[in-house]
C-alpha positions as CSV (number, residue, x, y, z in Angstrom):
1,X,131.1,97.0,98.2
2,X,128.1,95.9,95.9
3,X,124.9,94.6,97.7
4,X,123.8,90.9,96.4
5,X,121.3,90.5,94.0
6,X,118.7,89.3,96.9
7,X,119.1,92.5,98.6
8,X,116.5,95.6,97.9
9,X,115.9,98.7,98.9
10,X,112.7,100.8,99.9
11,X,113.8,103.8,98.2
12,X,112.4,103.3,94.8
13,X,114.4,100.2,93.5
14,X,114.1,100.0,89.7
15,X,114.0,96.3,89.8
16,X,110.6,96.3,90.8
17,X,107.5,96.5,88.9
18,X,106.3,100.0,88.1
19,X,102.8,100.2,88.4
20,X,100.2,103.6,88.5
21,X,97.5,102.8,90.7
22,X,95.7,105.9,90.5
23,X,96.1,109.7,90.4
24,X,98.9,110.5,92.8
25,X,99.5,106.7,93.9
26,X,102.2,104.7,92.5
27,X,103.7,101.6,93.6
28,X,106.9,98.7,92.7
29,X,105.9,95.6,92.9
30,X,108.6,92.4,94.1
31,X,107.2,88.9,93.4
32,X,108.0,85.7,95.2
33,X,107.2,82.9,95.0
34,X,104.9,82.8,97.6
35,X,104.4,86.1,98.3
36,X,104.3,89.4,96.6
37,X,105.4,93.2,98.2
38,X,104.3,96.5,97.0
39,X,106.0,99.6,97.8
40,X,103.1,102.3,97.7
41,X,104.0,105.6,97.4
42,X,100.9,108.4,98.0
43,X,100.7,112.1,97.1
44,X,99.3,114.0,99.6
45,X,95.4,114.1,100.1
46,X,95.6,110.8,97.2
47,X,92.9,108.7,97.0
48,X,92.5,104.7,96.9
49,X,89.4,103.3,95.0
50,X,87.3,101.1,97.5
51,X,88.0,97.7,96.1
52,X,88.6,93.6,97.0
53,X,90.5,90.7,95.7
54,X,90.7,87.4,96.8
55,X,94.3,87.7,97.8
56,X,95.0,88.0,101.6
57,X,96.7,91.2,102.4
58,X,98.6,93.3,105.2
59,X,100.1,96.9,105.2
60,X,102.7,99.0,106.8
61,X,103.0,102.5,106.9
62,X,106.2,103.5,106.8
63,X,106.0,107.1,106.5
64,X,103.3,109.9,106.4
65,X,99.4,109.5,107.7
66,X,96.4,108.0,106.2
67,X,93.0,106.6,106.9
68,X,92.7,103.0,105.9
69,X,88.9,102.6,105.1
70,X,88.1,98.9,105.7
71,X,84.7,96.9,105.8
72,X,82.8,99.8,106.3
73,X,85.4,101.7,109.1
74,X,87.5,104.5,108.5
75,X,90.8,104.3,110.7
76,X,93.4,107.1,111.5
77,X,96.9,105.2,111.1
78,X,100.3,106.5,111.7
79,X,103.9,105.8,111.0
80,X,104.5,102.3,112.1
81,X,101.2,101.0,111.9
82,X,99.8,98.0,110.1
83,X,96.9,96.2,109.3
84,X,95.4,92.7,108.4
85,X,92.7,92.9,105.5
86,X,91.3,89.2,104.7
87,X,90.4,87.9,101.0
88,X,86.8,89.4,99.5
89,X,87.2,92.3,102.3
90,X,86.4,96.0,100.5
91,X,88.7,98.4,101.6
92,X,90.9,101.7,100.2
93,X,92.7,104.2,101.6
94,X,93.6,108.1,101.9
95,X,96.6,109.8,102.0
96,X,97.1,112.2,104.8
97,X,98.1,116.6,104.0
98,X,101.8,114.9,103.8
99,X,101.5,112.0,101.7
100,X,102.7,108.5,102.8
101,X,104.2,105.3,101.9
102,X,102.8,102.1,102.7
103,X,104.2,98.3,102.4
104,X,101.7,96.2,101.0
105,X,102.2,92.2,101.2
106,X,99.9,89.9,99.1
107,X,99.7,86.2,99.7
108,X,99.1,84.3,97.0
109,X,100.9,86.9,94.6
110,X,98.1,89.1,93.0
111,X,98.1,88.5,89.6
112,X,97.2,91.8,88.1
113,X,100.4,93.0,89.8
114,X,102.7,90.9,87.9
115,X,102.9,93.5,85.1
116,X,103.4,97.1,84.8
117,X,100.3,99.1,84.3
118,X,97.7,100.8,86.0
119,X,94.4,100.7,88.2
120,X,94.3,98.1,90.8
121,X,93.2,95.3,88.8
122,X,90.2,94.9,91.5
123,X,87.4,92.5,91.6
124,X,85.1,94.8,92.7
């Protein structure tokens, strides 16, 4: 039996926006109307630019281990963790020796993401 059109899955659904972050992190983007997800997918040891965007933000790892770096803390985070990260907030983050994948959710929609690409169309 086929799956609706409104269902998705984490494993790399091509009906997502493809988007290149950086070396070693790439992401599919699903936009709302209201609210946008991003399925982040990090090599191991991979590298997020310290950056900040007006957009209010919160992330889930769903696999692997990291270090969110956040206002000036760096944080350990493991499998089923998440975070909050504000508007205008600088923050990044580093993939653990195994890689990870994280859930991102963006409210309003971020509208670099809205396109394929690369780099994380930052403010700062």
């Amino acid at each position: 039996m086929q799956k609706a059109d409104w269902v998705y899955s984490l494993a790399n659904d091509a009906r997502g926006i493809a988007r290149t972050l950086a070396e070693g992190i790439e992401t599919r983007i699903f936009v709302g109307e209201h609210v946008m997800l991003s399925v982040v997918r990090l090599a191991p040891n991979a590298v997020g630019q310290l950056h900040s965007h007006p957009n209010e933000q919160w992330g889930v790892l769903l696999e692997g281990s990291a270090t969110r770096i956040q206002g000036g803390e760096e944080v350990a985070v493991g499998t089923g963790e998440f975070w909050h990260t504000p508007g205008g907030v600088p923050h990044g983050i580093r993939a653990g020796a195994g890689g990870a994948v994280v859930l991102d959710i963006f409210s309003p929609p971020r509208e670099a993401y809205r396109k394929g690409g690369s780099g994380f169309g930052v403010n700062s």
